[in-house]
KEKE-128986 format. One record per residue (C-alpha): residue number from 1; residue in one letter; z, y, x. Coordinates in pm, 1 decimal. Each point is the difference from the previous one (the first is absolute). Layout:
<nodes>
NODE seq type       pz       py       px
NODE NUM    a        Z        Y        X
...
</nodes>
This chain:
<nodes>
NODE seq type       pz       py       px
NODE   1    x    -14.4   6264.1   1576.2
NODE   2    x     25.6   -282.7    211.9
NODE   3    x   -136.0    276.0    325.7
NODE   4    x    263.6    182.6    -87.6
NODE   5    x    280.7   -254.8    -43.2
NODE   6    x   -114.4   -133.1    370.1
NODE   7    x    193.0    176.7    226.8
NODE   8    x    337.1    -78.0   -217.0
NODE   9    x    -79.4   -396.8     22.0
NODE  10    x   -112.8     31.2    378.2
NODE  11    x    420.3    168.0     23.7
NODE  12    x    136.0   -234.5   -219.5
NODE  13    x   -164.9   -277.7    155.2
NODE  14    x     65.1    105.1    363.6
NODE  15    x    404.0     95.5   -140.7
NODE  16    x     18.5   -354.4    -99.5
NODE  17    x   -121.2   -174.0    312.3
NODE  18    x    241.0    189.9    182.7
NODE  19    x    238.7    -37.9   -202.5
NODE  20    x    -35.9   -411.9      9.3
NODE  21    x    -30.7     -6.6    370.9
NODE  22    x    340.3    168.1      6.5
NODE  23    x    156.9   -199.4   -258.5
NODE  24    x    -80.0   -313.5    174.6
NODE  25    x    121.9    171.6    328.7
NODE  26    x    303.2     39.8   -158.1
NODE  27    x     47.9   -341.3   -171.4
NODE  28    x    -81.8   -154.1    416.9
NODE  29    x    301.6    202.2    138.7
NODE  30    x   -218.1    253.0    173.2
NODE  31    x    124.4    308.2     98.5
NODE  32    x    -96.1    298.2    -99.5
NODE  33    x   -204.2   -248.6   -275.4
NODE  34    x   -210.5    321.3   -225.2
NODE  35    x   -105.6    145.7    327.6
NODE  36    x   -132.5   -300.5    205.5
NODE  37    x   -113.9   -209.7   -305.3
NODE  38    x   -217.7    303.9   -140.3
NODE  39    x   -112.5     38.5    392.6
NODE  40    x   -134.9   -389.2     55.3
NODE  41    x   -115.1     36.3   -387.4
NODE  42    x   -207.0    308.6     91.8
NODE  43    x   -154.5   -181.7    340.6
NODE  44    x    -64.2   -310.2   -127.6
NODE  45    x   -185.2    133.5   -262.2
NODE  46    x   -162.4    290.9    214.2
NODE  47    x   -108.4   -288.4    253.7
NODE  48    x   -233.9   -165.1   -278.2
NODE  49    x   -120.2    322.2   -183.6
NODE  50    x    211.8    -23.1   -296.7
NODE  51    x    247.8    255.1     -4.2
NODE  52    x     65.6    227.1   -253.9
NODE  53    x     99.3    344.1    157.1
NODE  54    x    172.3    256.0   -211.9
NODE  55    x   -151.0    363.2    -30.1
NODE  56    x    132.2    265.9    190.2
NODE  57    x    276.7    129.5   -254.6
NODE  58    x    186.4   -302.5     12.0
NODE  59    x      9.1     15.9    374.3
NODE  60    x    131.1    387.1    -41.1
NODE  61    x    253.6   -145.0   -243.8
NODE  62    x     85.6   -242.8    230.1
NODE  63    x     99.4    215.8    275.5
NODE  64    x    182.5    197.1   -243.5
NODE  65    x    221.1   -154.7   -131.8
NODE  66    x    116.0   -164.2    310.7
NODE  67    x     38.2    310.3    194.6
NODE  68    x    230.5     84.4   -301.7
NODE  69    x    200.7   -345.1     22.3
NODE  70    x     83.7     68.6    343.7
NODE  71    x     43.1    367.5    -22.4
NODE  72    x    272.6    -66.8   -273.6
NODE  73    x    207.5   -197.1    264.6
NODE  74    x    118.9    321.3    119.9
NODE  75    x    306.6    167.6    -30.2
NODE  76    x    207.1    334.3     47.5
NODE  77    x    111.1   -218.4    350.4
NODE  78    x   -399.8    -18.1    145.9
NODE  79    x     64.9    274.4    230.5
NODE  80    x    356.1   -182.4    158.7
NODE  81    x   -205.6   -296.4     12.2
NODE  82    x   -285.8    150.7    229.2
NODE  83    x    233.4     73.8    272.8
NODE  84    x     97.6   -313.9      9.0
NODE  85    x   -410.0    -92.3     17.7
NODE  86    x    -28.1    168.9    326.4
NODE  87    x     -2.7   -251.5    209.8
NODE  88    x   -261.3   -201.5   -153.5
NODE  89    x   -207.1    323.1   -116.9
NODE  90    x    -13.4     85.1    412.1
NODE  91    x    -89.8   -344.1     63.0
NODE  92    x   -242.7    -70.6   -237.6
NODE  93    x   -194.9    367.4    151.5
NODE  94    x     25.0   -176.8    337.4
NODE  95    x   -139.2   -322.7   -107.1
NODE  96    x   -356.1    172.8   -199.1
NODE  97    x   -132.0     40.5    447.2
NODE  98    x    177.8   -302.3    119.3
NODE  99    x   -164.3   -251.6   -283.0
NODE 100    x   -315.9    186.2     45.7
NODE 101    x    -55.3    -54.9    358.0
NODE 102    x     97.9   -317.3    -18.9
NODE 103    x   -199.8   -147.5   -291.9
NODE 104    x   -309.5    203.2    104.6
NODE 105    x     94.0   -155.8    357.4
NODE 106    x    -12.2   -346.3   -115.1
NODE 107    x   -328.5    118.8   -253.8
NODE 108    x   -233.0    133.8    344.7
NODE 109    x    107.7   -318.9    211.5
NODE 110    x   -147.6   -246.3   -298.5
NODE 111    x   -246.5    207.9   -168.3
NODE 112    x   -324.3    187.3    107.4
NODE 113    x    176.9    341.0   -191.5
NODE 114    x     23.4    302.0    156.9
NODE 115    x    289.0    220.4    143.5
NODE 116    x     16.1    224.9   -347.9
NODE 117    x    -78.6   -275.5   -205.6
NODE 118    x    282.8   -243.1    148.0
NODE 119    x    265.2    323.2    -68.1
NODE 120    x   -167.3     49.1   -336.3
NODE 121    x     15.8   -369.8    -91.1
NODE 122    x    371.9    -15.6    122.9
NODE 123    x    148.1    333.4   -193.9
NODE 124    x    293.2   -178.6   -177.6
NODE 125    x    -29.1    107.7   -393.1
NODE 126    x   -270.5    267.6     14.7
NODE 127    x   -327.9   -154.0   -152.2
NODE 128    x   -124.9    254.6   -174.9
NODE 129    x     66.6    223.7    288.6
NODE 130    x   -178.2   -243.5    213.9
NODE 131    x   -289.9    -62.9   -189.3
NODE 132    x    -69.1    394.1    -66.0
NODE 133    x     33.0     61.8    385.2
NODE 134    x   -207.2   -286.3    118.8
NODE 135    x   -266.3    156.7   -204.2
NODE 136    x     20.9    322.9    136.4
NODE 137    x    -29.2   -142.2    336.2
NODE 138    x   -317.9   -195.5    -36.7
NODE 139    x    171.2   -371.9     17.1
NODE 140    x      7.2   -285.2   -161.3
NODE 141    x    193.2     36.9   -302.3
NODE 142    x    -62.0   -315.8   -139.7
NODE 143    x    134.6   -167.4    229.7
NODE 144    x    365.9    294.9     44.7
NODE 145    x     10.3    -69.1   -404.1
NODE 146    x    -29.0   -398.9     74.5
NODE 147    x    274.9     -5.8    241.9
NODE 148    x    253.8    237.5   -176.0
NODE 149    x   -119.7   -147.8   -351.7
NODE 150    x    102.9   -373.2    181.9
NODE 151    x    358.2    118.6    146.4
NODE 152    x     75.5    186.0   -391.0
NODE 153    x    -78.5   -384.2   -136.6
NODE 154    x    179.3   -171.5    272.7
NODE 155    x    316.7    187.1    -11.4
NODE 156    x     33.1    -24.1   -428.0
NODE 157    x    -11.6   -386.4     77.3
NODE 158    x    163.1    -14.5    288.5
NODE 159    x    337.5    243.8    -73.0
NODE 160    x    147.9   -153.2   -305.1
NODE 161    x     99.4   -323.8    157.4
NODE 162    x     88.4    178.1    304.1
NODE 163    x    254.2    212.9   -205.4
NODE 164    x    113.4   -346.2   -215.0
NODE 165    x    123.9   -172.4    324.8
NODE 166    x    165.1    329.2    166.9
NODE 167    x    372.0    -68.8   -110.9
NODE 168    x    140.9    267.2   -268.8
NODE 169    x    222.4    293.4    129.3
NODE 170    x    260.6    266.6    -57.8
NODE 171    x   -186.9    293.5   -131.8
NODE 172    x     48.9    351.6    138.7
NODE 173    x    294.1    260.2    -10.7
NODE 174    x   -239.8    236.1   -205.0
NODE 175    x   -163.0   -282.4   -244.6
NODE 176    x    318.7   -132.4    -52.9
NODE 177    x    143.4    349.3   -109.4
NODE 178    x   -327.1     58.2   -213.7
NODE 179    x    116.6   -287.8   -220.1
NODE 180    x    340.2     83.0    -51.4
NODE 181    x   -126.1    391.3    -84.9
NODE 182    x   -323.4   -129.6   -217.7
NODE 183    x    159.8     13.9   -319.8
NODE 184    x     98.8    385.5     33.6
NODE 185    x   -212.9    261.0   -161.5
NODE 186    x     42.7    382.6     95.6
NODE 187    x     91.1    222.4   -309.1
NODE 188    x   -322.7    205.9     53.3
NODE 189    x   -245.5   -292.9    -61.5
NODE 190    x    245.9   -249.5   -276.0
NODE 191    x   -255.8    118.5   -272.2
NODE 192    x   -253.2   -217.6    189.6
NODE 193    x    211.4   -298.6   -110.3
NODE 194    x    -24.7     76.0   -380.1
NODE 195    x   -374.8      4.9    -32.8
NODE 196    x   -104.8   -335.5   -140.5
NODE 197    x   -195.2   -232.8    241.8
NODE 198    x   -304.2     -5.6   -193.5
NODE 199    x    -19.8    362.2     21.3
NODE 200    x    139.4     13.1    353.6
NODE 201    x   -163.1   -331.2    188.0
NODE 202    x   -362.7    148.5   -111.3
NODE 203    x     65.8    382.5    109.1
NODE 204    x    154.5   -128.1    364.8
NODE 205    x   -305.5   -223.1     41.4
NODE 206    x   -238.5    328.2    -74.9
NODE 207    x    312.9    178.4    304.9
NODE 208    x   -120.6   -275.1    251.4
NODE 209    x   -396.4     84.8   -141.6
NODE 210    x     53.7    352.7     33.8
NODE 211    x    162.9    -97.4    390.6
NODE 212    x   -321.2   -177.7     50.3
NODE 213    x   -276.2    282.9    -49.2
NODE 214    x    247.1    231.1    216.2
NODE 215    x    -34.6   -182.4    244.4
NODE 216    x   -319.2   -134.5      4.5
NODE 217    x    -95.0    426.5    -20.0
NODE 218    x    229.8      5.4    347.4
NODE 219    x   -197.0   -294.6    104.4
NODE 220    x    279.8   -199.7    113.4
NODE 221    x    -90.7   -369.6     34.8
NODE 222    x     79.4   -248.9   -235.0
NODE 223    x     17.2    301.7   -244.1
NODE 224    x      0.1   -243.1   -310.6
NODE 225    x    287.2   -151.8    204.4
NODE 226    x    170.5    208.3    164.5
NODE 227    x     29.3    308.3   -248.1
NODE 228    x    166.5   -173.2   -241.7
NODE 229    x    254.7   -197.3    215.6
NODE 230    x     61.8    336.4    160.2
NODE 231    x     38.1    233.1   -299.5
NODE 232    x    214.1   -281.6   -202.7
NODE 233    x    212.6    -52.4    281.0
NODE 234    x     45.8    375.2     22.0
NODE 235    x    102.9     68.3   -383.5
NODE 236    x    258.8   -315.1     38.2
NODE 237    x    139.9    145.3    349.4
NODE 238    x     51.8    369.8   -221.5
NODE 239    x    197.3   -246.3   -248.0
NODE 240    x   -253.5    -59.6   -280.7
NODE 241    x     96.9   -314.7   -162.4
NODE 242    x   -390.7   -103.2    -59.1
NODE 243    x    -32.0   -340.6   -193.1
NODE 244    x    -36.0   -346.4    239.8
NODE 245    x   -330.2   -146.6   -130.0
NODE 246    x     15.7   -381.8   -180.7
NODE 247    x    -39.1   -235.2    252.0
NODE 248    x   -362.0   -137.3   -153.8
NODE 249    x   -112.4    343.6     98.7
NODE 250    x     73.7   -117.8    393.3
NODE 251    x   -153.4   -347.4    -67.9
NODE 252    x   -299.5    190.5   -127.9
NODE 253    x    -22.3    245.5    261.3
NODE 254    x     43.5   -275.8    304.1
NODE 255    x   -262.6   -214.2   -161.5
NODE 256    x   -248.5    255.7    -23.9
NODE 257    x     83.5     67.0    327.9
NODE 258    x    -16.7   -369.1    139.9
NODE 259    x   -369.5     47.4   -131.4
NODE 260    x   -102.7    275.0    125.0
NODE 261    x    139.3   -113.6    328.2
NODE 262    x   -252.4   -253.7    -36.1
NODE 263    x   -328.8    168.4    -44.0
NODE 264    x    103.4    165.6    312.0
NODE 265    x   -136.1   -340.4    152.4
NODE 266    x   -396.9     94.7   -124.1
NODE 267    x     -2.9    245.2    250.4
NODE 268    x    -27.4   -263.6    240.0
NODE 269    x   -323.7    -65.0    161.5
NODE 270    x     31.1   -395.8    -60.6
NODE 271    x   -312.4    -38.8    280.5
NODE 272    x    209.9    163.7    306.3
NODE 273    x    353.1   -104.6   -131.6
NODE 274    x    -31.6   -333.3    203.3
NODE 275    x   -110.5    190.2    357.7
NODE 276    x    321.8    190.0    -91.8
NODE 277    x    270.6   -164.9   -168.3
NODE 278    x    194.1   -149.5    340.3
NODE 279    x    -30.3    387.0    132.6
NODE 280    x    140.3    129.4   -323.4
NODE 281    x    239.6   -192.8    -11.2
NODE 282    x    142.0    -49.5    341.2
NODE 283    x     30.9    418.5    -10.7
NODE 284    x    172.9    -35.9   -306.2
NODE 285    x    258.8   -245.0    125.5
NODE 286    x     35.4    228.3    323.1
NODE 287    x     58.8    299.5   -232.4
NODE 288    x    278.0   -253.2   -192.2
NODE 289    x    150.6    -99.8    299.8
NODE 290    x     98.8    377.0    111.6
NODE 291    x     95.7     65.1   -369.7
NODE 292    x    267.0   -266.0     38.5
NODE 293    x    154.2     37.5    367.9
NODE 294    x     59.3    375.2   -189.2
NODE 295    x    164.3   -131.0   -288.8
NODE 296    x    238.9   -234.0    154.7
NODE 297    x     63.8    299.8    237.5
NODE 298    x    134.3    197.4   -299.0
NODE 299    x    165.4   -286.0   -210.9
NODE 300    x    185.8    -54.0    339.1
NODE 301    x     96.3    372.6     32.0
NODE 302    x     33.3    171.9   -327.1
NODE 303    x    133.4   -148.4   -315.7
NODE 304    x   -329.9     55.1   -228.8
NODE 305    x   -126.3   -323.1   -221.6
NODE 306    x   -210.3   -239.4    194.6
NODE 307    x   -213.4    -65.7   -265.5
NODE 308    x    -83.3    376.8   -116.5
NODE 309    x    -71.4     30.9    345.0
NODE 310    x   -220.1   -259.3     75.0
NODE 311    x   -182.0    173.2   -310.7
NODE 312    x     39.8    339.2    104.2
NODE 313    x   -142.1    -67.0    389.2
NODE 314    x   -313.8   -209.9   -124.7
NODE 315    x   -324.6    142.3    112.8
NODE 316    x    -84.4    117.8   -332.5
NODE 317    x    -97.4    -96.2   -337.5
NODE 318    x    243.5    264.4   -186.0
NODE 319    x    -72.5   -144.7   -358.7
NODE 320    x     64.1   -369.7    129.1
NODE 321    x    334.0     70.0    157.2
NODE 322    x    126.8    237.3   -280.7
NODE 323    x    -91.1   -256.1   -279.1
NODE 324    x    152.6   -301.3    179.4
NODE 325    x    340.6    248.8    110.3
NODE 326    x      0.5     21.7   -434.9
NODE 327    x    -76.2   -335.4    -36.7
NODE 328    x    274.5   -138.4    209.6
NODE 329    x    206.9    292.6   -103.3
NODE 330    x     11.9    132.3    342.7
NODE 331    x     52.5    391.0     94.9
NODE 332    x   -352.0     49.9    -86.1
NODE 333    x     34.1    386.0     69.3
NODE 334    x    154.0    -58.6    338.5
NODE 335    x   -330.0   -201.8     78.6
NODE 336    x   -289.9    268.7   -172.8
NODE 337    x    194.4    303.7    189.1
NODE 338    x   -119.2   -228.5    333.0
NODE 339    x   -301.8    -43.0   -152.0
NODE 340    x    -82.0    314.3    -84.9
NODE 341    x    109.7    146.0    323.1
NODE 342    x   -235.1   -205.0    165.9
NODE 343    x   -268.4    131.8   -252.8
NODE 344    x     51.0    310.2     73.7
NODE 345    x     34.8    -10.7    387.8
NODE 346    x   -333.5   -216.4     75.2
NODE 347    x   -219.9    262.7   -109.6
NODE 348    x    168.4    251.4    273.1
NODE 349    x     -7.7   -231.7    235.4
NODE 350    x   -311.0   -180.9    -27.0
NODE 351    x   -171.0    254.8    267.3
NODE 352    x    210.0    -31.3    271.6
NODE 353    x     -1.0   -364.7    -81.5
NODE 354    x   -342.5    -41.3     35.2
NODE 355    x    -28.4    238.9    320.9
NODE 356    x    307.7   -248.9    166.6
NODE 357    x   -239.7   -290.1   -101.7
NODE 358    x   -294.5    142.6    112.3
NODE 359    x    137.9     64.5    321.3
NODE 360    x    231.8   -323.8     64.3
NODE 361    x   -263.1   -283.7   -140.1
NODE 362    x   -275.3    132.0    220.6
NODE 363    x    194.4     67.9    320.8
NODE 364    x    143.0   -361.3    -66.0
NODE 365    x   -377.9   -168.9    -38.2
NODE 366    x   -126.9    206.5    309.3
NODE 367    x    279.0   -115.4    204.9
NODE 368    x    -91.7   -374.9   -147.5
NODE 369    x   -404.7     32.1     74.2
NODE 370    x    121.5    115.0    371.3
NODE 371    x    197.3   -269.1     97.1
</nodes>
């Protein structure tokens, strides 16, 4: 009995910590408190072997249910509100080669990496990708899965204060609209409104499931993610009034999430992360830097939120930016649309990435050896 009672401890336990290391986030001011007190709860314990991790269906569950939270910000307005994104969608394409370069510029002058592994190392939100494709190629992916696993934990520290001290704004045209139309419900759907929550919270939950294994068949990444945010988000734009989940099911969600964030720190090869760390990073910071000339560019130009878009344009980390957009009640789909875009455009442009790379990094270090 007790064998078989394990596992459920091991998730209670694990829940708990998390849990704690938010609520005493939260009772120090810190922003963002479930995420980032679950995160240093989750390292401090990983660092001396004493972490509880949760199985893998609470991770799925997890991802679920925030992908739902963010897909029900949308409204019958989403598609007004994307033109207005332009701007920032163009730039943020532009930016995945500029921060590249960059970074993996500042990575090959401080590091003994190569030209692929600098560009792979410097991808901004595509670890997965990165990992899979240093593998193919015969490189070191311990050290690709180091580097993007180090800029993932710096950035979930880093961008909650960053978004604290970035003064408050008028929202958009479109979000603005979305909240003066949110309490309307088309004819064709008002039914949805009578079913009673504990009938209706459960079955749009299973929605955002069903979302998941769609597509994780497509294989989109982030499927556990991005499937439910996506299909959610679609049903709400349609005018489906779906049920907003209790608010302990976001402090649950970004909890488990702050830990999970944190075991992404064991995949660091403690022995080389000292030879590394100023190279990391430095590249990181460059990668920052470009990130930020961009925004002000925009906040100067356009009239969209500084602080979704200091969100949006950060070099990934989709489930840390969406949950701290919630938790700061943000436009949290304005910043996983930028996100996902990014997501979604790596992958297509990771070969000519790597070929411009190739090319640039060793024409620069011949040119270097001659002089």
């Amino acid at each position: 009995m007790h064998s078989a009672l394990r596992p459920l401890i091991v998730t209670m336990g694990a829940f708990a910590t998390a849990l704690a290391g938010g609520g005493i986030a939260k009772l120090a001011g810190i922003p963002a408190p479930w995420l980032l007190g679950a995160v240093v709860g989750s390292l401090l314990l990983g660092a001396v072997r004493r972490r509880p991790n949760f199985p893998e269906p609470v991770r799925w569950l997890a991802f679920i249910m925030l992908g739902y939270l963010i897909g029900s910000t949308a409204s019958s307005t989403f598609v007004d509100s994307v033109a207005l994104w332009l701007p920032s969608l163009v730039v943020m394409a532009v930016l995945i080669p500029v921060v590249t370069f960059v970074s993996a510029a500042v990575l090959l002058h401080l590091s003994d990496l190569s030209a692929e592994e600098a560009v792979l190392c410097s991808l901004p939100g595509a670890l997965p990708f990165a990992i899979a494709a240093s593998e193919d190629m015969g490189l070191r992916s311990e050290v690709v899965a180091m580097y993007q696993s180090l800029r993932l934990l710096s950035l979930t520290l880093i961008l909650p204060f960053v978004v604290m001290i970035i003064p408050q704004e008028a929202l958009t045209e479109a979000r603005a609209a979305s909240a003066r139309l949110d309490g309307d419900v088309p004819g064709m759907f008002s039914w949805v409104a009578g079913v009673p929550s504990v009938v209706l919270i459960p079955g749009s939950l299973l929605m955002g499931a069903g979302c998941a294994v769609l597509a994780a068949l497509a294989r989109i990444p982030g499927a556990l993610f991005i499937g439910p945010m996506a299909g959610i988000a679609l049903l709400k734009i349609i005018g489906v009034p779906l049920p907003n989940l209790p608010e302990l099911v976001l402090i649950a969600s970004q909890a488990a999430l702050g830990w999970l964030m944190g075991t992404r720190f064991d995949a660091i090869p403690m022995h080389s992360f000292a030879s590394f760390a100023l190279a990391c990073f430095s590249g990181l910071a460059a990668g920052v830097g470009v990130v930020i000339v961009a925004g002000v560019g925009l906040i100067a130009l356009t009239s969209l939120p500084a602080r979704e878009l200091v969100l949006a344009l950060a070099p990934g980390a989709i489930e840390t930016t969406t949950a701290i957009a919630l938790d700061r009640d943000l436009d949290a789909l304005f910043v996983s649309t930028h996100q996902i875009a990014r997501m979604l455009i790596i992958p297509l442009m990771a070969l000519s990435l790597l070929a411009a790379g190739r090319a640039l990094f060793r024409r620069r270090r011949a040119s270097g050896e001659d002089r």
